[in-house]
Every structure is written in C-alpha cells, then in structure tokens.
C-alpha positions in Angstrom: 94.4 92.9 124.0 97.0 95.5 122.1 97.8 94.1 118.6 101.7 94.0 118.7 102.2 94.2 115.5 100.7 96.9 112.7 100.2 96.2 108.8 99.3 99.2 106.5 98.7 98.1 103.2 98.4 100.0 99.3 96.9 98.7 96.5 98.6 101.4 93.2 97.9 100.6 89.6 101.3 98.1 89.3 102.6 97.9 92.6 101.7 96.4 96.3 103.0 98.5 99.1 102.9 97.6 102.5 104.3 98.4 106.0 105.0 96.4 109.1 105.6 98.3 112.4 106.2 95.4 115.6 105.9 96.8 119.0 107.3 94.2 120.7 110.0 96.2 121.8 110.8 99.4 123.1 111.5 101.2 119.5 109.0 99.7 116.7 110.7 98.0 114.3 109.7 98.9 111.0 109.6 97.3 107.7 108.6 99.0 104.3 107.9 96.2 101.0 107.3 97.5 97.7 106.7 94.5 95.3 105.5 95.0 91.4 102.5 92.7 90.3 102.2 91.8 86.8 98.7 91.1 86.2 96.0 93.5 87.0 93.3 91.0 87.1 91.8 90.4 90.8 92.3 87.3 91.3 96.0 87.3 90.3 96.9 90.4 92.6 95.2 88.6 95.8 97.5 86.0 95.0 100.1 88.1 94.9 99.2 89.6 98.2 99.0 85.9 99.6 102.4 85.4 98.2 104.1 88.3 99.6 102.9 87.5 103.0 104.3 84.3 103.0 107.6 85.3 101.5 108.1 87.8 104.2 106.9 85.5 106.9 103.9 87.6 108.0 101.3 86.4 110.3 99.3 89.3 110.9 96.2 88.8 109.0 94.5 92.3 110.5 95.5 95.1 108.2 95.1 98.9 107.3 93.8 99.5 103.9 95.6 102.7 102.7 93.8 104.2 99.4 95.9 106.2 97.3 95.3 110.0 97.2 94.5 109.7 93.2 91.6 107.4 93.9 89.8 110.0 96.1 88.2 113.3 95.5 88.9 116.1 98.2 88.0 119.3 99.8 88.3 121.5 102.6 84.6 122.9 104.3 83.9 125.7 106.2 80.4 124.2 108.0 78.5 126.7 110.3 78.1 124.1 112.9 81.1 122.7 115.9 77.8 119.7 116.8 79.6 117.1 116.0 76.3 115.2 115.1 75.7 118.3 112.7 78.7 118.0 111.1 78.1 114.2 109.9 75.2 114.7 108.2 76.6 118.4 106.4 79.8 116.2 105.3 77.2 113.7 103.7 75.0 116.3 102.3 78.2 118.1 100.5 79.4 114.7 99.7 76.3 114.4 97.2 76.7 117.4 95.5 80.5 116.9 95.2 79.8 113.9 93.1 77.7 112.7 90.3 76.7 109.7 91.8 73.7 108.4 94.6 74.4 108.4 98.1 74.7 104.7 97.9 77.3 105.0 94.6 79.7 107.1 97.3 82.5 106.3 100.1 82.9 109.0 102.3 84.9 110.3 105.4 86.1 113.2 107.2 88.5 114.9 109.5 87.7 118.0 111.6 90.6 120.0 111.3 89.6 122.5 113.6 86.0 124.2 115.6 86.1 128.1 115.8 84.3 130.2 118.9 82.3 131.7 116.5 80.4 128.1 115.7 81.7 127.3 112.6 84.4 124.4 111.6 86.7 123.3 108.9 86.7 120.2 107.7 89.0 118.0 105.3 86.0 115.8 103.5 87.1 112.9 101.3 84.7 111.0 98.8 85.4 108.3 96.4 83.5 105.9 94.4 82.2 102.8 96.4 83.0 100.4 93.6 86.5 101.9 93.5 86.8 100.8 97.7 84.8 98.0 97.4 87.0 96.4 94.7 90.0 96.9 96.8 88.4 95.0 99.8 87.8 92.6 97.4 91.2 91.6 96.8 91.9 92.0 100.3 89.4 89.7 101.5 90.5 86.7 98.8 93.9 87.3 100.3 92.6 86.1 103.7 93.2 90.0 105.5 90.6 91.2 107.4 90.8 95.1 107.1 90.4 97.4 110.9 90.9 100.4 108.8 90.7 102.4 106.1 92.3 106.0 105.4 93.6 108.0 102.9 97.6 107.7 101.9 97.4 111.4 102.7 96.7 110.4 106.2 99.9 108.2 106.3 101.8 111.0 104.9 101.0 113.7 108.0 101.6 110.4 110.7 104.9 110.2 108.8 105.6 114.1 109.6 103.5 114.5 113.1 106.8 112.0 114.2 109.4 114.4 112.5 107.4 117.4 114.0 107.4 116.6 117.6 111.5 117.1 116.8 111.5 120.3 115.2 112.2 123.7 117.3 111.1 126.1 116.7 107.7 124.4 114.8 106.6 126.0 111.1 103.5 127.3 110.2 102.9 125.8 107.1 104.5 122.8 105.4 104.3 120.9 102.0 104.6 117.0 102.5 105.9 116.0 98.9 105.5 112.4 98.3 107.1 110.9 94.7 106.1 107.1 93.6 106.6 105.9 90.3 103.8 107.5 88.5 102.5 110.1 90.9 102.9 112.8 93.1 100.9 112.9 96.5 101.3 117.0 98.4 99.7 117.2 101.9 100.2 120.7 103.1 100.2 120.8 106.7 99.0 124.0 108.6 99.9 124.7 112.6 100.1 120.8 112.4 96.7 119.9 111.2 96.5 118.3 107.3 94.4 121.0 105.7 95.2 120.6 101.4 96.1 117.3 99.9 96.1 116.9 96.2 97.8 113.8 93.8 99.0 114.3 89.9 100.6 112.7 87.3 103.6 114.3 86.3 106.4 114.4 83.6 110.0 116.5 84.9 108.5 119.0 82.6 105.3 119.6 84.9 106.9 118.9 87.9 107.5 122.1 88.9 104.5 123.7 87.3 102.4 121.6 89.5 103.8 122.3 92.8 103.7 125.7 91.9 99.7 125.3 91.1 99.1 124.0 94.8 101.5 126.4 96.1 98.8 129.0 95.0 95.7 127.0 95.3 96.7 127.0 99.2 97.5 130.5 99.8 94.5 131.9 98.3 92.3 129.5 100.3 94.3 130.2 103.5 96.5 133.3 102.8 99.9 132.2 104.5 103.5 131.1 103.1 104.6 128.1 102.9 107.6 127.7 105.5 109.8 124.6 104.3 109.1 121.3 102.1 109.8 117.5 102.8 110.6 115.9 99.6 110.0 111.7 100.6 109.0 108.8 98.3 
C-alpha cells in the first residue's frame, strides 16, 4: 500500500532538519521543522529526534535519511560503457581510487545522468565514509525510525527545482541551485534538467562571492556552457 505521508530527514553539525509532505489530499501538504540540538553526543540528539516527533505529533516512523552535501565526496565520470551492469562495478572501482580508504571503509552511490550513442555515459558518483553514514543511522535507529532511503541533500535540492521547472517557459540550459544554511553553502548546477556539479563550502560574506565564482568556472571548463539564471533558497 502507498505511504500517505513522506518524512525526509537531516542530521547538520547543530541542527535537525526535517520535512513532512501528506498526500492525503489532492495538493500535499507540506511541513518544513528546523530545530537546534544542544548536545552533540548520540544519545542526546536521538532523543532529540524522539522529542521532536512527539512535539509535532508525527506518526510516521518510515523516514528518508538526507546526508548533507559536506559529508560526501563527489564527481562527475565519463565511463566507456551504457551496460548498466558495467557501470556498477566501474562506479565501485573509481570509488576506490577516489578515496583513501578499503572498499569496506566506503558508502557509495550513483546517478546516470545521461548514455551517449557512441557507448559511453556520464555519471554523478558520490562516496563518503561508512562510519560517517553508519553513525547517522545510528541515531536514527535509537530514535525508533526505520530509514527507506538514503540520498544526498543535493538530491533534495534538484526535486525542489524539477517542481519549479515543469513551470518555466521557455526551460534554461544551465542553472545554479544556491542553497544557504547557517554554516554552509550547498550549489547544484543543473544542465538540460539533469544534476550534473554539486559542491558544499563554508563561507564568510567575504568568500561568498569568490566561491561561487570558483564553481562558476570549475563547471564551464568541465562542460563549456553559461550558466543561464540562479535560485538563491535556504
């Protein structure tokens, strides 16, 4: 049976973000709760979690982990394969050399942005630590949730902007998705609607600028196109 109602969930370094979305209706209702934890101990911040839930009156034990973008290490692959097969075990393969670490020290995932005639395909490959995932599903699992799933914020971001999309005529090329929290900045830069360059920083007002400015450039000379128009959210 269709779960009714959806709960995303973040974990950030002194915040709990989550977000409700109840299909019981004919327009979801949405509801977005940022609360501030003030312990960073594990056991305190499942509590929270419990807490929360109960203050908001929220049943819905089945969540979406979100994992923000500065937690995970990124990049786009051109593989000379469109087997889809193929292209699981190349993603692994580059995951390993990407990192440091042993195949059983990573988390890995991947989104085929797009398979060319020419047998090749691009791919947006995303690997993080597995104590750095497994801690969160720690917390998550003394709170009582049961995850379903588990993407990248980045992910949440381009959902957020395939919606606005659909009502955009005529469609751009190429978009910057600008995300500010508290502490850091998120950019997804979304090409013919597909998410192909996501990056997180810190930043001061100072660097602000600077750093969109890096990503700005980092994209065009991996894809050689303009950037059309920027979302500023957060």
């Amino acid at each position: 049976m269709y779960n009714m109602i959806m709960i995303s969930l973040e974990i950030g370094d002194n915040f709990i973000k989550l977000a409700e979305a109840n299909f019981r209706k004919r327009q979801p209702i949405f509801r977005l709760i940022k609360k501030e934890f003030h312990s960073k101990e594990d056991n305190d911040i499942s509590q929270e979690i419990v807490n929360l839930f109960k203050e908001y009156n929220i049943s819905q034990k089945r969540i979406f982990l979100s994992i923000p973008r500065r937690l995970v290490m990124t990049r786009v692959l051109h593989l000379p394969s469109i087997n889809d097969n193929e292209i699981k075990n190349m993603a692994k393969i580059e995951a390993i050399k990407q990192m440091p670490y042993r195949d059983e020290n990573i988390t890995l995932g991947y989104r085929i942005i797009e398979k060319f005639k020419d047998g090749y395909s691009d791919i947006l490959l995303a690997v993080a630590q597995a104590s750095t995932i497994n801690r969160l599903i720690s917390i998550l699992k003394k709170a009582d949730l049961t995850i379903e799933k588990i993407a990248l914020g980045s992910e949440s971001l381009f959902g957020w902007y395939s919606v606005i999309r659909k009502k955009e005529k005529p469609a751009f090329v190429s978009v910057i998705l600008l995300n500010i929290d508290s502490e850091y900045i998120d950019i997804d830069i979304i090409e013919k609607g597909k998410l192909v360059f996501t990056r997180a920083f810190s930043y001061s007002e100072r660097s602000l600028i600077e750093e969109i400015k890096k990503s700005i450039a980092a994209y065009r000379k991996e894809r050689n196109l303009n950037i059309d128009k920027i979302y500023l959210s957060g």
